[in-house]
C-alpha positions as CSV (number, residue, x, y, z in Angstrom):
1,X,-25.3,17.7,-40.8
2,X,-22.5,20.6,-40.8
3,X,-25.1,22.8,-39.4
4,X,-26.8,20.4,-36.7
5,X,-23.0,19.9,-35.5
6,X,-22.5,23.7,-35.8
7,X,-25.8,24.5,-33.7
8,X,-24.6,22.1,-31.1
9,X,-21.0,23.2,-30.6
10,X,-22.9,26.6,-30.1
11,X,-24.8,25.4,-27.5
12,X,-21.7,23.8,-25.6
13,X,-20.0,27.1,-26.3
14,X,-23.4,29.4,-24.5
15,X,-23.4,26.8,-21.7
16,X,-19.4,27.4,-21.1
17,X,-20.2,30.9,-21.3
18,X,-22.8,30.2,-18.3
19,X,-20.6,28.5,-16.0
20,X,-17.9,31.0,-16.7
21,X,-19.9,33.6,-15.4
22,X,-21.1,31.5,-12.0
23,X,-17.6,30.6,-11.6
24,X,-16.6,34.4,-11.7
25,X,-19.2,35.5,-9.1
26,X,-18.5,32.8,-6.9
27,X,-14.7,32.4,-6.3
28,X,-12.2,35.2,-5.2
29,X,-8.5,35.2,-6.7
30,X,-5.9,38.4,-5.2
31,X,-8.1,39.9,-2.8
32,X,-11.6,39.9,-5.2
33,X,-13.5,37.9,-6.7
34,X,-12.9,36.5,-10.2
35,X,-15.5,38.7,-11.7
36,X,-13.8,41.9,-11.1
37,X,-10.3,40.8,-13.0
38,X,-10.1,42.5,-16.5
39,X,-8.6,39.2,-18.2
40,X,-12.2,37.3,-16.8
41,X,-14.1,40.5,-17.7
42,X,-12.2,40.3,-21.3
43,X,-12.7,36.4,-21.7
44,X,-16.1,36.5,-20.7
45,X,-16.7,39.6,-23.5
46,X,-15.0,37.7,-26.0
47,X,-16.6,34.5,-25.9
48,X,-20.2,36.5,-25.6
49,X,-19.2,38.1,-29.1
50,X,-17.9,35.3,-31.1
51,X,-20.7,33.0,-29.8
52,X,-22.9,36.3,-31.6
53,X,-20.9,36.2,-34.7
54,X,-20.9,32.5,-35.1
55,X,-24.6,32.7,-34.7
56,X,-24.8,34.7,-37.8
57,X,-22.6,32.7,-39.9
58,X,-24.4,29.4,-39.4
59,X,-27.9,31.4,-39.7
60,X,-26.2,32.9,-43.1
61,X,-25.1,29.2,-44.0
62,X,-28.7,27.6,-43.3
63,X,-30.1,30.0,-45.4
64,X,-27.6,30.1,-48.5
65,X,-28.4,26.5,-48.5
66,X,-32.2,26.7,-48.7
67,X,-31.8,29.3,-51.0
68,X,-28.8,28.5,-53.5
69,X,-28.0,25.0,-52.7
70,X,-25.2,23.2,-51.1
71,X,-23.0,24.2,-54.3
72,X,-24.1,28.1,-53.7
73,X,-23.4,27.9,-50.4
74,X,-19.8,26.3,-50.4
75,X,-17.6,29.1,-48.9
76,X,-20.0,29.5,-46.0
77,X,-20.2,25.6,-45.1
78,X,-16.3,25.7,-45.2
79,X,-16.5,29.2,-43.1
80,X,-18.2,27.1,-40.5
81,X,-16.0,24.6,-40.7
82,X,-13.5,26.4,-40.0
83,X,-15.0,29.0,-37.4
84,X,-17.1,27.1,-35.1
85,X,-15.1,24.5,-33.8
86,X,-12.2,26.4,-33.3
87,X,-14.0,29.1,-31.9
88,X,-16.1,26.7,-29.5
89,X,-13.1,25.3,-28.5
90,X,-11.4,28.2,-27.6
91,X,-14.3,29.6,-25.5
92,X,-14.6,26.3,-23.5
93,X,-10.4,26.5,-22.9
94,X,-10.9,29.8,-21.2
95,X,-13.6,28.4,-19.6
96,X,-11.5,25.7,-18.2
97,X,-8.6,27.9,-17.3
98,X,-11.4,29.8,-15.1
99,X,-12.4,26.6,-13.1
100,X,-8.8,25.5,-12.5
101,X,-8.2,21.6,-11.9
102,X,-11.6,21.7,-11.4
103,X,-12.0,22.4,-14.8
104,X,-10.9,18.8,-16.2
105,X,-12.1,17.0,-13.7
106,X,-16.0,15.2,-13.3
107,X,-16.8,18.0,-10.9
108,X,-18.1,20.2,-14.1
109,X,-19.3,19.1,-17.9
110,X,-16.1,21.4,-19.2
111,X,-13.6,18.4,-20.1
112,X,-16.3,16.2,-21.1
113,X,-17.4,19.4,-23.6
114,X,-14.0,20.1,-24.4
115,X,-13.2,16.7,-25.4
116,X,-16.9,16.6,-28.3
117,X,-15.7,19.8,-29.5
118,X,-12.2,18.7,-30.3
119,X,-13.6,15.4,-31.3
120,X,-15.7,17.3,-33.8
121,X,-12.8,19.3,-35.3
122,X,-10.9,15.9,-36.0
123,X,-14.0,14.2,-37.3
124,X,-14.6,16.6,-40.0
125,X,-11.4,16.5,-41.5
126,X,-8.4,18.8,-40.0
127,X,-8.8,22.5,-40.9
128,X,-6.1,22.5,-43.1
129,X,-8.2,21.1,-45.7
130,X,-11.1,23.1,-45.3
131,X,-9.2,26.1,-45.3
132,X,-7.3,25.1,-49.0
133,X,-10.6,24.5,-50.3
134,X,-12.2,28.0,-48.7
135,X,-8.7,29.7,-50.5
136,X,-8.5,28.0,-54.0
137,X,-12.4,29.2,-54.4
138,X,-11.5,32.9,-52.7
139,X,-8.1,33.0,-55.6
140,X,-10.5,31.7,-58.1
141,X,-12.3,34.6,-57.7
142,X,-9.1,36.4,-59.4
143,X,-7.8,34.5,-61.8
């Protein structure tokens, strides 16, 4: 389940990445058009490479589990836990921020995205949690 949810939220993250970029080419702000300001350039960038690292970790995860078992593979499914959402949802509030009011209204999927990926973060417990189990097996380690 943790890596169907993960797979999805990196769909709604690759299609916010998509209507980031049409939203840059298509509007103007201060004289040019969106896609020529460094913080869209840099938003744009960012979300392209954790969408690519996020990619990995879940690919990582699936294949720990084949291999070692859920038990093996216990840091990673907390890593992606803890990553994707919050990454996902990050991506899709700079997305947002690019579209304006427009943004959280009907006239784009970005609220209606904004609001699964959030939903998602709640529904699998808060991160909190996930992060003190991720910890106590990292100090373990040491001890």
């Amino acid at each position: 389940g943790r890596i169907h949810h993960c797979m999805r939220l990196i769909g709604m993250a690759e299609r916010a990445i998509e209507l980031m970029c049409r939203r840059a080419v298509s509007r103007s702000a201060f004289g040019k058009p969106l896609a020529q300001q460094g913080v869209v350039q840099n938003w744009i960038a960012d979300s392209r490479v954790a969408v690519e690292q996020l990619r990995l970790l879940v690919l990582k995860t699936a294949w720990m589990m084949d291999t070692v078992g859920n038990k093996g593979a216990h840091t990673e499914i907390q890593a992606i836990k803890i990553a994707t959402p919050r990454t996902v949802v990050d991506i899709l509030d700079k997305a947002v921020q690019l579209h304006g009011a427009g943004g959280v209204s009907q006239d784009f999927p970005l609220a209606e995205l904004w609001a699964s990926a959030r939903t998602l973060r709640l529904a699998d417990g808060p991160d909190e949690v996930h992060q003190r189990s991720l910890a106590r097996r990292e100090i373990k380690k040491h001890l």
